[in-house]
Backbone as CSV, one residue per row, in Angstrom:
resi,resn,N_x,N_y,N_z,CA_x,CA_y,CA_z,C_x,C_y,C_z
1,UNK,61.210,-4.020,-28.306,60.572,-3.598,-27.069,59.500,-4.632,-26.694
2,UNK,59.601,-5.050,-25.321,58.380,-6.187,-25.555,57.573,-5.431,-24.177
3,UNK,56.516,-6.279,-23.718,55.544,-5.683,-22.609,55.270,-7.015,-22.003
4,UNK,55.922,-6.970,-20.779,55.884,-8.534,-19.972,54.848,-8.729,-19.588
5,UNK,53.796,-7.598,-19.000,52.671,-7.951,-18.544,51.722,-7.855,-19.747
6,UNK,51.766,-8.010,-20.938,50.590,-8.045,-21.966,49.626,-9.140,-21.494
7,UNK,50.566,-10.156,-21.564,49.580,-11.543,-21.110,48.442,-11.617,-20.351
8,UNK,48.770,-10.591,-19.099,48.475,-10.710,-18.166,47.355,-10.308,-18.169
9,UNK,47.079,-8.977,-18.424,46.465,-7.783,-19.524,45.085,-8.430,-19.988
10,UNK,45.482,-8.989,-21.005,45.000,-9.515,-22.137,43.562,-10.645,-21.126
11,UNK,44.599,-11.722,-20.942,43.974,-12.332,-19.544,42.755,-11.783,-18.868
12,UNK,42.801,-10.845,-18.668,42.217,-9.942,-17.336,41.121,-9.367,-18.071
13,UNK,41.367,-8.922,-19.249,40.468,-8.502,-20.342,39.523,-9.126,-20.963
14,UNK,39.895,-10.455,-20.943,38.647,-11.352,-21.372,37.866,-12.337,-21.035
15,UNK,38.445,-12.418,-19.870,37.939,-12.930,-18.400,36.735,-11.951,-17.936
16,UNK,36.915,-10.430,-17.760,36.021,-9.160,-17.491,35.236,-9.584,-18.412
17,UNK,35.369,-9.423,-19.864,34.526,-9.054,-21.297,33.516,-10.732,-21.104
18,UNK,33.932,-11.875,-20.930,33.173,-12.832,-20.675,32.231,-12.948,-19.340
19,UNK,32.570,-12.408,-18.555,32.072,-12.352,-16.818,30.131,-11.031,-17.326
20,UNK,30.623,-10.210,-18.125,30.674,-8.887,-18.335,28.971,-9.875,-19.379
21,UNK,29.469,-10.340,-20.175,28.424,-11.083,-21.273,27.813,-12.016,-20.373
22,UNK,28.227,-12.450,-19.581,27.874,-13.805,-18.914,26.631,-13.461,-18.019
23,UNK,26.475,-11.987,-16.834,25.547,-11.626,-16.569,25.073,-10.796,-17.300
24,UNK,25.350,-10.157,-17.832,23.844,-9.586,-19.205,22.907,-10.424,-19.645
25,UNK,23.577,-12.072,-19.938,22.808,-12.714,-20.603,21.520,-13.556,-19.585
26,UNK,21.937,-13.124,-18.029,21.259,-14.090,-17.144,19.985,-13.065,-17.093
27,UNK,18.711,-14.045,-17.336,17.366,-13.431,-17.467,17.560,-12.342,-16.260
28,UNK,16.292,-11.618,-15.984,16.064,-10.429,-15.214,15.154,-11.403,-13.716
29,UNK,15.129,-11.295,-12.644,14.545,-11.689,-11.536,13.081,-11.096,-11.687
30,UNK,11.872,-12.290,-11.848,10.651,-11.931,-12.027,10.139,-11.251,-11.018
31,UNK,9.681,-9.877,-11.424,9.386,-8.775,-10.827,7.935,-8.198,-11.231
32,UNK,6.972,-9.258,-11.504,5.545,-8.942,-11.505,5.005,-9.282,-10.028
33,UNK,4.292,-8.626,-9.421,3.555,-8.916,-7.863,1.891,-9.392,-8.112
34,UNK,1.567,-10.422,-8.126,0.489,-10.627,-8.612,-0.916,-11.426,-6.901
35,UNK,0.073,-11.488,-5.804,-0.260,-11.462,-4.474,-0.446,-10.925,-2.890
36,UNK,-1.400,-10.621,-2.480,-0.871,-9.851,-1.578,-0.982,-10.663,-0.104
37,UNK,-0.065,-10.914,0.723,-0.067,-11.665,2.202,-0.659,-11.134,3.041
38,UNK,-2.026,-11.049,3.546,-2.487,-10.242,4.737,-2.340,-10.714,5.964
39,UNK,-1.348,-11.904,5.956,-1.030,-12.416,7.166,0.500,-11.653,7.420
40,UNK,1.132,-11.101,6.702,2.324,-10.250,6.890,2.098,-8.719,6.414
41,UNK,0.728,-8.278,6.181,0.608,-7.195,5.944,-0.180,-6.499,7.218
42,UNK,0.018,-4.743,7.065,-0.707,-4.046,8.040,-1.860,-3.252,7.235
43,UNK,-2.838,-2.943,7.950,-3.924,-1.662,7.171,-3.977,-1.080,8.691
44,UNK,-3.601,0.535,9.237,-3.947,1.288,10.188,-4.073,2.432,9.624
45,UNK,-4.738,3.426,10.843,-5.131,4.510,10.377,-4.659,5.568,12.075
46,UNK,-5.085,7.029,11.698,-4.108,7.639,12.873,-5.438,8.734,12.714
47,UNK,-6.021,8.818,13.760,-6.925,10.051,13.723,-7.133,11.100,15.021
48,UNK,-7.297,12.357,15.329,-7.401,12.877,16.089,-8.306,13.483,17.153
49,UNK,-8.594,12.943,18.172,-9.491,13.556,19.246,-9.022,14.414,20.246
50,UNK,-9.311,15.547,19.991,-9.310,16.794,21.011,-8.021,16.949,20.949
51,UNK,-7.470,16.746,19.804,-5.997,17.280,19.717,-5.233,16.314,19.878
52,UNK,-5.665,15.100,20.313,-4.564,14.236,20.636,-4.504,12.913,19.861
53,UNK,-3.538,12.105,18.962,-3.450,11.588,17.901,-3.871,10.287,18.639
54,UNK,-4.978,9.037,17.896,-5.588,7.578,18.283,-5.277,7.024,17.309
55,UNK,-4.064,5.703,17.668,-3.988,4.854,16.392,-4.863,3.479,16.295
56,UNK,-4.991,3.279,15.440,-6.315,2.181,15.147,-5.816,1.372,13.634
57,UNK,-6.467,0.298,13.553,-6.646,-1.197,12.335,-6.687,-1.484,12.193
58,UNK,-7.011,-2.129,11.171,-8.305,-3.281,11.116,-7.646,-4.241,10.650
59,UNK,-7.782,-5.683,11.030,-7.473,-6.675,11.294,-8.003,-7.829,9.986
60,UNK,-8.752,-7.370,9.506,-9.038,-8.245,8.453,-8.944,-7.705,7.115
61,UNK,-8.576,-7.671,6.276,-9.103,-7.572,4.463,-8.429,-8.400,3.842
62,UNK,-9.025,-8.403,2.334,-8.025,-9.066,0.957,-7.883,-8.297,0.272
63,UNK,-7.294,-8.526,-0.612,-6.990,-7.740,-1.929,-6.330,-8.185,-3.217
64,UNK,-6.564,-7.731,-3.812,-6.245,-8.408,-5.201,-4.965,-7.228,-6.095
65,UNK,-4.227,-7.712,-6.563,-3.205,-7.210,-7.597,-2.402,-7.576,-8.241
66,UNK,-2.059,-6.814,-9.229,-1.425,-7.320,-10.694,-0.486,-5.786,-10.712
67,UNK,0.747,-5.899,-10.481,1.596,-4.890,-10.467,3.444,-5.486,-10.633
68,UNK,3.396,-4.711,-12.256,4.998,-5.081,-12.420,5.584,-3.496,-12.769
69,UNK,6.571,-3.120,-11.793,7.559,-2.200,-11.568,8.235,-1.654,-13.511
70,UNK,7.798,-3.030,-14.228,8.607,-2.408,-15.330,7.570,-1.708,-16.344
71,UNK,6.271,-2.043,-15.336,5.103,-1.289,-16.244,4.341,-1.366,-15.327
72,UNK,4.334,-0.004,-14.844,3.696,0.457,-13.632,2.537,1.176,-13.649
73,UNK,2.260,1.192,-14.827,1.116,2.512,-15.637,-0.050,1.423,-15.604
74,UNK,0.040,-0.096,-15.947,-1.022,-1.412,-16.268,-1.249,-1.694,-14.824
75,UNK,-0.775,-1.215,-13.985,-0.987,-2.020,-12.934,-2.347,-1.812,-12.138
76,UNK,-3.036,-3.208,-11.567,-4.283,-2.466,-10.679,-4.146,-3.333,-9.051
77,UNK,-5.209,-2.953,-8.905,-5.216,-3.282,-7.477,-7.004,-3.278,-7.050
78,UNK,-7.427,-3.878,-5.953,-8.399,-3.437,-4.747,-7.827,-4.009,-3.830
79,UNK,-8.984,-3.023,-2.674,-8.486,-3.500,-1.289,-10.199,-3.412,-0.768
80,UNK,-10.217,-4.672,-0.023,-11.741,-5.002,0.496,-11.409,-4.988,2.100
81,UNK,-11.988,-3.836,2.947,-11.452,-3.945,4.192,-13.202,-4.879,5.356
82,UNK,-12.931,-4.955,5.825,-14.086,-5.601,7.049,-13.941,-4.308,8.140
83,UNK,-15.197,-4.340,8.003,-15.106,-2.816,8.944,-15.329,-3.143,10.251
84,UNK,-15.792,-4.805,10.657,-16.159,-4.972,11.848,-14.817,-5.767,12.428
85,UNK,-13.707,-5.930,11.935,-12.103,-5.898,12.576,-11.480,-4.905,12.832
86,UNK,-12.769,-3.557,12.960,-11.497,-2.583,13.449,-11.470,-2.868,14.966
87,UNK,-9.712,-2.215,15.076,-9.295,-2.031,16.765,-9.074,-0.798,16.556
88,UNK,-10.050,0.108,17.625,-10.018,1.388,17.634,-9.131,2.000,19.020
89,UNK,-8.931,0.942,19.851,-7.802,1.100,21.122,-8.952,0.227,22.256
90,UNK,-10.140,-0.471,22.029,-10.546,-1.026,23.284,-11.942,-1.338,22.851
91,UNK,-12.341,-2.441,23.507,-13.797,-2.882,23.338,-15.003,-1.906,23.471
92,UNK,-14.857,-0.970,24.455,-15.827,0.043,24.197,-16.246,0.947,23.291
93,UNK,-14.477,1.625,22.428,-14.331,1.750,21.464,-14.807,1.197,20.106
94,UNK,-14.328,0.040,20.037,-14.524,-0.615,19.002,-16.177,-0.943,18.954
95,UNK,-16.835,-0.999,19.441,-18.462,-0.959,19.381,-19.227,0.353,19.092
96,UNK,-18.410,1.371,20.007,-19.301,2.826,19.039,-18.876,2.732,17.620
97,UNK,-17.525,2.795,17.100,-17.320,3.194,15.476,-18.185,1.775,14.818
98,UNK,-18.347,0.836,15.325,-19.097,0.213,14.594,-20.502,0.324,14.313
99,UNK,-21.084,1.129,15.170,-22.354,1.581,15.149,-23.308,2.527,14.339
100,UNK,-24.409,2.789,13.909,-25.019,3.623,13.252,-24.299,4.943,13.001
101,UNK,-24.124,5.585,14.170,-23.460,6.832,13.776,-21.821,6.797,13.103
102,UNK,-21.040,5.705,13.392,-19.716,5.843,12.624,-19.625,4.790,11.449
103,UNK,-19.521,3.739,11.278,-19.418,2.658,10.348,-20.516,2.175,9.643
104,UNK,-21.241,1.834,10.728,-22.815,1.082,10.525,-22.344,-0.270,10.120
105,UNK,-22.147,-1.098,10.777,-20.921,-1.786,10.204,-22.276,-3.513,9.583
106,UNK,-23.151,-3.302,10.127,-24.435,-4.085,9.749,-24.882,-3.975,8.145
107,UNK,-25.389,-2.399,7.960,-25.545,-1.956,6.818,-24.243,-2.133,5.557
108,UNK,-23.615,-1.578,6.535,-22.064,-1.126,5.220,-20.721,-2.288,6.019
109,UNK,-20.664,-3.590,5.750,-19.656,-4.466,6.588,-18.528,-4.269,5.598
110,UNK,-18.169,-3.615,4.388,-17.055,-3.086,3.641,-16.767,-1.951,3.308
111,UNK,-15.775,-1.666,3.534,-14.928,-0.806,2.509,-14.199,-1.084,1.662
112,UNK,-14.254,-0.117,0.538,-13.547,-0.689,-0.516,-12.579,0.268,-1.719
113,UNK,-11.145,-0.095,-1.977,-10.426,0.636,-2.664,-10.332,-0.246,-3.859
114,UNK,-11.016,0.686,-4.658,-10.830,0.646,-6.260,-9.433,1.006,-6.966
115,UNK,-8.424,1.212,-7.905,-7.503,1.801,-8.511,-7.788,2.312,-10.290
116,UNK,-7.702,3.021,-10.081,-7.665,3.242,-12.014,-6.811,3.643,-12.538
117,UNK,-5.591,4.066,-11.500,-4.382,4.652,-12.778,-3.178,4.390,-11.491
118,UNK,-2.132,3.953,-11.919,-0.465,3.877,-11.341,0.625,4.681,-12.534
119,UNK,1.235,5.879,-11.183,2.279,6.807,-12.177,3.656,6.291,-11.431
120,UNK,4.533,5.789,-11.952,5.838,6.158,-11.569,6.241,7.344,-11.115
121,UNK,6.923,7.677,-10.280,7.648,8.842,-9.553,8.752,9.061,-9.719
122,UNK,9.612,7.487,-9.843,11.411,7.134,-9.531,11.635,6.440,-8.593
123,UNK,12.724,6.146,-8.586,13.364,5.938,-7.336,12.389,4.863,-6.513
124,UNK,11.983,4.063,-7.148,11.024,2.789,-6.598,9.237,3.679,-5.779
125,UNK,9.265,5.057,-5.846,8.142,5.869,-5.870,6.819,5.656,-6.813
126,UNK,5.966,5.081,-6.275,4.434,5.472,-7.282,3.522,5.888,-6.445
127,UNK,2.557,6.692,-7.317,1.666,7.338,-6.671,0.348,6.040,-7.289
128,UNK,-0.832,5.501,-6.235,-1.741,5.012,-7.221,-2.750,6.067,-6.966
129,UNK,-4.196,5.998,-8.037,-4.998,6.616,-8.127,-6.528,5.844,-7.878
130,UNK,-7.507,6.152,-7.200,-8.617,5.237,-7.350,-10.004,5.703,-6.349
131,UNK,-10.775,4.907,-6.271,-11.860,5.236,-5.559,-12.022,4.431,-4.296
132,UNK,-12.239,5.500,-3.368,-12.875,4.920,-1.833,-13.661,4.846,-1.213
133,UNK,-14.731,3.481,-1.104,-16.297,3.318,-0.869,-16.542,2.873,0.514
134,UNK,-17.058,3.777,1.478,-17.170,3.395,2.802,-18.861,4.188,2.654
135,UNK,-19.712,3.152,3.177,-21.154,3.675,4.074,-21.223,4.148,2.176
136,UNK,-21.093,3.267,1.772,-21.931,3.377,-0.184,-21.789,4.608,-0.334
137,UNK,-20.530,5.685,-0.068,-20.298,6.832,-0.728,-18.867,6.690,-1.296
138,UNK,-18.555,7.123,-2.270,-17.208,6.926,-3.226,-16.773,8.446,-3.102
139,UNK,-15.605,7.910,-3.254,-14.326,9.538,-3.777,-13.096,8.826,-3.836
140,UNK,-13.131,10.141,-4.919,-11.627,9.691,-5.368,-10.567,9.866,-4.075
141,UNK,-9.270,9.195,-4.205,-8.244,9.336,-3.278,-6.601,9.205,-4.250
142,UNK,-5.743,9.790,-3.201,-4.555,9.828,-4.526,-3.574,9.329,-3.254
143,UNK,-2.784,7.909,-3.484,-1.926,7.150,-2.671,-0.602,7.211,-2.880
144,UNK,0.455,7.639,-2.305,1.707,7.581,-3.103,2.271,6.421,-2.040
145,UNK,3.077,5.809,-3.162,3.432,4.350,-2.076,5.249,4.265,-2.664
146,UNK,5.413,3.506,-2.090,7.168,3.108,-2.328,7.210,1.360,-2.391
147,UNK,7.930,0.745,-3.356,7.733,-0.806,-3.263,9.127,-1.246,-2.808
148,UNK,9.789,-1.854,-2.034,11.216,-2.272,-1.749,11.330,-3.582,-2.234
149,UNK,12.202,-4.158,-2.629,12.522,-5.621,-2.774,12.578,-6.759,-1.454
150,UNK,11.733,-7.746,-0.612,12.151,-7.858,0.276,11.967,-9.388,0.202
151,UNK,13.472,-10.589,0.304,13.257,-11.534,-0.671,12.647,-12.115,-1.834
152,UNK,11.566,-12.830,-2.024,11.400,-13.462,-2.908,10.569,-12.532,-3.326
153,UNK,9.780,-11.553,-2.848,8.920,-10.349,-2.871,8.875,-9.496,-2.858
154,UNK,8.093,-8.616,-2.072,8.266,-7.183,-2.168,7.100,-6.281,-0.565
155,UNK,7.709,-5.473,-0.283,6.821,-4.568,0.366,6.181,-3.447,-0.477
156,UNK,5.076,-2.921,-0.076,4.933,-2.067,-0.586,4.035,-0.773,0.445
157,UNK,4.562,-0.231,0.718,4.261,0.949,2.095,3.725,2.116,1.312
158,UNK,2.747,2.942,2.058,1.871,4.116,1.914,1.043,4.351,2.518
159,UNK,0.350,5.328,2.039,-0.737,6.137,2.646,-1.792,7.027,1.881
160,UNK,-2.337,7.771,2.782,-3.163,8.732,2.208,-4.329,9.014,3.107
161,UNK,-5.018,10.725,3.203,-5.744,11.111,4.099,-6.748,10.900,3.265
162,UNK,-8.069,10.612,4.157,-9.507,10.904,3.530,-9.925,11.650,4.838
163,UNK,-11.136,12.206,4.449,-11.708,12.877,5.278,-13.292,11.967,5.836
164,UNK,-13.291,11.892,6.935,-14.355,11.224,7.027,-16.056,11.414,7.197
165,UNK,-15.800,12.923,6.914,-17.815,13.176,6.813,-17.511,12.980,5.497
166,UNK,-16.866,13.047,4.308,-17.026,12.928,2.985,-17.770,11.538,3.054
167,UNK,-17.677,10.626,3.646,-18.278,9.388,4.084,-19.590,8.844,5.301
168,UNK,-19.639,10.410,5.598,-20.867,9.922,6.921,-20.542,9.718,7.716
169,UNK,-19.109,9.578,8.643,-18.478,8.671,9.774,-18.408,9.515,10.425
170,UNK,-18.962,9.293,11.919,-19.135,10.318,12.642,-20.422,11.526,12.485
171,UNK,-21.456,10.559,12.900,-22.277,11.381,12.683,-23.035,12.173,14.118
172,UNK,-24.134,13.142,13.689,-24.926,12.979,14.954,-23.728,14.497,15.945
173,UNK,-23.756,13.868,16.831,-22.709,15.197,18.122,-21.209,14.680,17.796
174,UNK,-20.935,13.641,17.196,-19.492,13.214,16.773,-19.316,13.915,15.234
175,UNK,-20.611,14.833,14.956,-19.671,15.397,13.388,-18.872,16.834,13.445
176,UNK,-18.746,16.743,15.196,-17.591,18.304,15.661,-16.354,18.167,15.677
177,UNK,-16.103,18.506,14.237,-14.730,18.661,14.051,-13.625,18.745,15.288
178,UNK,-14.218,19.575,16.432,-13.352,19.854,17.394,-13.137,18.788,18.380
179,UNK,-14.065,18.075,17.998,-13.900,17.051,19.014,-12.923,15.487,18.405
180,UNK,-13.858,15.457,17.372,-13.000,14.704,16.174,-12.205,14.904,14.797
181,UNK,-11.230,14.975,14.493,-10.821,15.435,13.553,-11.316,14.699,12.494
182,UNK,-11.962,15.604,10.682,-12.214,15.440,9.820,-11.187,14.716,9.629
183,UNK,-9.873,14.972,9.364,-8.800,14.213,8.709,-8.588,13.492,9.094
184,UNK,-8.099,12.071,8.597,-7.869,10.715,8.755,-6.671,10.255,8.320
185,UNK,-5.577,9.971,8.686,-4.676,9.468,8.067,-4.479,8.234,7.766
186,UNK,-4.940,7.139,6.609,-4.825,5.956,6.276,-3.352,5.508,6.485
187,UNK,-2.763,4.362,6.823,-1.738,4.094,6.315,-1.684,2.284,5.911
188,UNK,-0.634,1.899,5.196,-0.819,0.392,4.873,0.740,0.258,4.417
189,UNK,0.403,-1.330,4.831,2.105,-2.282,4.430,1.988,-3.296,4.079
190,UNK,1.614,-3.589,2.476,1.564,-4.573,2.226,2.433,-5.515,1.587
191,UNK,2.601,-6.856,2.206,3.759,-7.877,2.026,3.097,-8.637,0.185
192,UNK,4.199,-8.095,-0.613,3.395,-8.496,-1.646,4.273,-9.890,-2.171
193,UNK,3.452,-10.682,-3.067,4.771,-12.085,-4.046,4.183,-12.064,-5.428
194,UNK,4.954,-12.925,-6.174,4.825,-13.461,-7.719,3.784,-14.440,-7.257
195,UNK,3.402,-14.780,-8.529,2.413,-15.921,-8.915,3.174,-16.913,-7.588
């Protein structure tokens, strides 16, 4: 009894089993983010007056990080924002929040995000953990972000609400909730690379 296609078989089998060894053995694509591009990144925020949603963001910060996906727990971060690049929707705008009663942007010209802990979630999901210093008052904040692969780099998108009398912002006849909403919705997109 013979089997005409053994050869063939056989062939096909160790061609796979070599192809198969051949990428296992090719290193892993360096996947530490140790930069962040603020010339391809966003920092905005979404807040509410009299019911009706104002998007705004600020135009300048840096930041620093050291974040690898295969150890996501070591990873840190800050974010140093300039409080006097915000665009709040218009020059008139943008001069009250900079002023005594919202920013003080003379006294306090930063804000600043600290990190102390990164949890994996899955599914390219982390939450980071850290502190947020605007007008020299701190609180904690909890960020859940998503990182995508996007060429040689990476994005990394999120958010998170703070509240802004926890910070002083809006002070004076602007600390009526009804007029301004406490809640703040941060959001950010940052274009991250390797060394």
């Amino acid at each position: 009894m013979t089997f005409p296609h053994f050869a063939t078989v056989a062939r096909t089998l160790t061609a796979s089993v070599v192809l198969a060894g051949f990428a296992f053995a090719q290193p892993a694509a360096a996947a530490s983010y140790t930069r962040v591009l603020p010339e391809k990144s966003t920092l905005a925020f979404v807040s509410s007056q009299m019911g009706v949603s104002v998007d705004g963001s600020f135009k300048r910060f840096t930041a620093t990080l050291d974040f690898d996906p295969a150890k996501p727990e070591a990873g840190k971060a800050t974010l140093d924002i300039d409080l006097a690049s915000i665009d709040a929707g218009g020059p008139e705008a943008n001069d009250e929040v900079k002023g005594k009663n919202w920013f003080d942007v003379k006294q306090f010209p930063t804000a600043r995000f600290v990190s102390s802990s990164v949890k994996p979630l899955g599914s390219n999901k982390y939450e980071v953990r850290g502190q947020m210093t605007i007008r020299g008052k701190s609180r904690d904040v909890v960020a859940p972000f998503t990182l995508k692969p996007d060429g040689a780099g990476a994005v990394l998108e999120g958010g998170f609400q703070l509240k802004r009398l926890d910070y002083g912002i809006g002070t004076g006849a602007w600390g009526d909730t009804s007029v301004v909403a406490d809640e703040v919705q941060i959001k950010f997109r940052l274009t991250v690379a390797g060394k």
